[in-house]
C-alpha positions in Angstrom: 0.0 0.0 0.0 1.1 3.6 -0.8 2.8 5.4 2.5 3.4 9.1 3.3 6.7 10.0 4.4 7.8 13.0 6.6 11.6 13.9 6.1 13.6 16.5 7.9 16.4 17.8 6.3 19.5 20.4 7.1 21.6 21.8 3.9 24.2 24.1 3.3 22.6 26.3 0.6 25.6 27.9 -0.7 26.4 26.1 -3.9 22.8 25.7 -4.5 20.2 27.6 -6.5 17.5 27.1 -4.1 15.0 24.5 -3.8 13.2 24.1 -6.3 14.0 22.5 -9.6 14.9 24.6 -12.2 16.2 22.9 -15.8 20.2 23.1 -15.8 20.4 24.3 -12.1 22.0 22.5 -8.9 19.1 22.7 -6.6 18.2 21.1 -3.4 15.1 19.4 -5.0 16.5 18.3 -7.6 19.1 16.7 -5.5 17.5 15.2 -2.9 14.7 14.0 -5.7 17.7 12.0 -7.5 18.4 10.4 -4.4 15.1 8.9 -3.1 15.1 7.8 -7.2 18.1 6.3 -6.6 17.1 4.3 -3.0 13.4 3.8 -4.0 13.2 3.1 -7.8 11.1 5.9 -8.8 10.9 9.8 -8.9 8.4 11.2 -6.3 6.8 14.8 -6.2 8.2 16.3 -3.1 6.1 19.3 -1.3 8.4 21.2 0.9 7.3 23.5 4.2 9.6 26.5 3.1 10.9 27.3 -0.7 14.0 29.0 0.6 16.3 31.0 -2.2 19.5 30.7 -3.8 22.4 30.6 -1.1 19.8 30.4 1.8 20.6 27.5 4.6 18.3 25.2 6.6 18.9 23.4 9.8 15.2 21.7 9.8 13.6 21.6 6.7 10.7 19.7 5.9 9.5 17.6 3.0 6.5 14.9 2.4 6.1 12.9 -0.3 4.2 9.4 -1.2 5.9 6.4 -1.9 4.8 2.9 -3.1 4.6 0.6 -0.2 7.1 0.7 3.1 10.1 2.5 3.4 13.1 0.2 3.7 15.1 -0.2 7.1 17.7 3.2 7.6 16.1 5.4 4.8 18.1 8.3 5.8 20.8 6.6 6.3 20.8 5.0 3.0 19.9 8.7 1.4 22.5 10.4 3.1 25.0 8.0 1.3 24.4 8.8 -2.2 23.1 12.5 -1.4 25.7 15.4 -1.5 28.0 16.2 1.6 25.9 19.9 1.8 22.9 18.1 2.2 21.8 15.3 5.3 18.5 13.6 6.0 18.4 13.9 9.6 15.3 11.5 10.6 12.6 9.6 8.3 9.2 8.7 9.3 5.5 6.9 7.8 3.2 9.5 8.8 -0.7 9.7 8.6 -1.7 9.4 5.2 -2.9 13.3 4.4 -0.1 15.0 5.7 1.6 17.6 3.6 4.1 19.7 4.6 3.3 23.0 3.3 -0.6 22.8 4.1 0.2 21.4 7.5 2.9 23.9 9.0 1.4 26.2 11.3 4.8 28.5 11.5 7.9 28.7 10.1 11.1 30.2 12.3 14.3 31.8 10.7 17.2 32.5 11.8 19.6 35.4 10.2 23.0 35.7 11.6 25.1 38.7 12.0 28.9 39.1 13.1 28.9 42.8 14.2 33.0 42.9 14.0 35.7 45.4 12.7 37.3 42.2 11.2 35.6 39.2 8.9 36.1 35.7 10.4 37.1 33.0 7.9 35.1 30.7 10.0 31.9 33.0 9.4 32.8 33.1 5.8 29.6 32.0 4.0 27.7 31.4 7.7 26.8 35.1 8.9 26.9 38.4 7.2 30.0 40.6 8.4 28.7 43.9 9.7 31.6 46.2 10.5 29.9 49.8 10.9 28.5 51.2 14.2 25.5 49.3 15.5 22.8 50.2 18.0 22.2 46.9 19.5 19.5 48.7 21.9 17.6 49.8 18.8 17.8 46.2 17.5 16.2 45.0 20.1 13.3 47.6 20.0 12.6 47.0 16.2 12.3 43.1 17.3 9.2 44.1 19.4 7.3 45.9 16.6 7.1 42.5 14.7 4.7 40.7 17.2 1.0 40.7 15.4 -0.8 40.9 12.2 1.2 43.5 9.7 1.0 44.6 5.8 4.8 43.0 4.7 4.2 44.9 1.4 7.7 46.9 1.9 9.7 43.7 2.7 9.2 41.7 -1.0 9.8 42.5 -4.3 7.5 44.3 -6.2 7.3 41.9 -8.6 5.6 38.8 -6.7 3.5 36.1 -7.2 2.0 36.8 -3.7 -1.5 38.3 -3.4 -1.4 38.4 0.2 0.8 40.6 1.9 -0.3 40.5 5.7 1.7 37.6 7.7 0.9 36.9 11.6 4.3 36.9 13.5 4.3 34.8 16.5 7.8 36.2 18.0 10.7 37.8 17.0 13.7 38.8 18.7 17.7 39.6 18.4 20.1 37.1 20.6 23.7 37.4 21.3 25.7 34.3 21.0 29.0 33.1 22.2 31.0 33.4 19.2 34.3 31.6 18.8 35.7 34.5 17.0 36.2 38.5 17.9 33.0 40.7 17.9 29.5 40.2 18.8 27.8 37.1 17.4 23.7 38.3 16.7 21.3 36.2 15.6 17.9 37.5 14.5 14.9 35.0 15.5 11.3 35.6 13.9 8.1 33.1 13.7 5.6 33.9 11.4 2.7 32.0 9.9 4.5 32.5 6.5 6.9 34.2 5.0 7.3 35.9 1.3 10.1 36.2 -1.1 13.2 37.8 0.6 10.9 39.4 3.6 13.6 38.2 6.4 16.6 39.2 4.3 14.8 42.9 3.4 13.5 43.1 7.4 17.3 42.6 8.7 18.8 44.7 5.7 16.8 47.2 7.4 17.0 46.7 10.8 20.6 47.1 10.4 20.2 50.8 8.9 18.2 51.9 11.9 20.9 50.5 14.0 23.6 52.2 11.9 21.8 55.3 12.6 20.8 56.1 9.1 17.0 55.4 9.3 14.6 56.3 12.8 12.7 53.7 14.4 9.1 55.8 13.8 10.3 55.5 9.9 10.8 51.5 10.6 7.3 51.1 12.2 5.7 52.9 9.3 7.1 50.4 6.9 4.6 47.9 8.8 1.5 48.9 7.5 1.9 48.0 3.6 4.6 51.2 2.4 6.1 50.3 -1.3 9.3 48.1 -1.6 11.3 50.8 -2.4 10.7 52.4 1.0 12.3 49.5 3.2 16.2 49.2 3.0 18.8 46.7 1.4 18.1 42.8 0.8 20.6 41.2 3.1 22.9 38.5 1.5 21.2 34.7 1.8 24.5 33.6 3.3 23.2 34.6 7.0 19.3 32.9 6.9 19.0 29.8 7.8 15.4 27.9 8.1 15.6 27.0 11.5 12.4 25.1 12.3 8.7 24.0 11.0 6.0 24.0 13.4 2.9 21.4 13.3 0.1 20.8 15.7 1.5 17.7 17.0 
């Protein structure tokens, strides 16, 4: 009998072109897809809880997908072997017939990570963006708390979208310091939200970071939350810093 399968998977997204498929591209759908082909004998439509971009990490991505008849022993085991180093299947589980997850997440958390340092750190390289300019981490921190609650996100995607709906529900959000094994302040920015859109964490830090820098007021920030054009809101921060961090179900 056919089976539903729940994956969670971590990937560096760095040499990748995001996740889904795209004809003569290296992408972490088209990867992992390959795989299960290889280990299961067939090609199997995968639905995926976040899209994330080009160059964008996750530490606990979801996937679902049907499969002809049981699983064999060690799936993820047996995937990880013939699967790229930058990507790991980190558990494998039959789960109620019906589950999809996209349609089934409830939230979504990201993580963006920031070294605020005069010098880069070769072991950041890739992992957080460098920020070497003056930075209000008290401002930070006060920007976080505006995000809580029902908001117009219109300033934080591109103007052309595919999205028709630009009010998202954020849980929580928040800005932690981390030890860092490096000089500077590690930050990393936190947000929950029902959904996101294309780019909105990368364009919300981008400008975040220009209110801490001093060159944009926090009254000017909170106006961006009630549907003010794209060009309004600041820089896209670089993928290299997000990372997908967790799906949430009502399990």
């Amino acid at each position: 009998m056919p089976a539903t399968l729940r994956l969670e998977i971590a990937y560096d997204g760095s040499p990748f072109k995001g996740w889904a498929a795209q004809a003569g591209l290296r992408t972490i759908e088209d990867e992992l897809g390959r795989a299960i082909e290889t280990i299961l004998g067939r090609r199997s439509e995968l639905t995926v809880a976040g899209r994330t971009d080009a160059g964008v990490h996750a530490w606990a991505q979801v996937v679902s997908l049907r499969i002809d008849g049981e699983p064999p022993d060690e799936l993820a085991r047996r995937l990880n072997a013939v699967l790229p180093p930058e990507i790991a299947v980190q558990s494998s589980a039959v789960v109620d017939d019906g589950f999809d997850a996209r349609r089934d997440a409830l939230s979504r958390v990201y993580c963006y990570r920031v070294l605020a340092a005069p010098l880069a750190s070769p072991f950041e390289r890739g992992r957080a963006l460098h920020w070497s300019y003056p930075l209000d981490r008290q401002a930070l921190d006060a920007l976080a708390a505006l995000l809580p609650g029902r908001h117009d996100f219109t300033a934080f995607t591109p103007t052309q979208t595919e999205h028709v709906r630009f009010e998202r529900d954020v849980v929580q959000a928040a800005w932690r310091t981390v030890a860092a094994p490096v000089s500077g302040e590690l930050l990393e920015f936190w947000i929950e939200a029902d959904a996101f859109m294309r780019n909105m964490v990368r364009v919300l830090v981008g400008t975040m970071l220009e209110v801490a820098r001093g060159r944009r007021s926090l009254e000017s920030f909170a106006s961006l939350l009630d549907g003010a054009p794209r060009a309004a809101a600041g820089d896209t921060a670089p993928p290299h810093g997000l990372y997908l961090a967790a799906v949430r179900y009502g399990e």
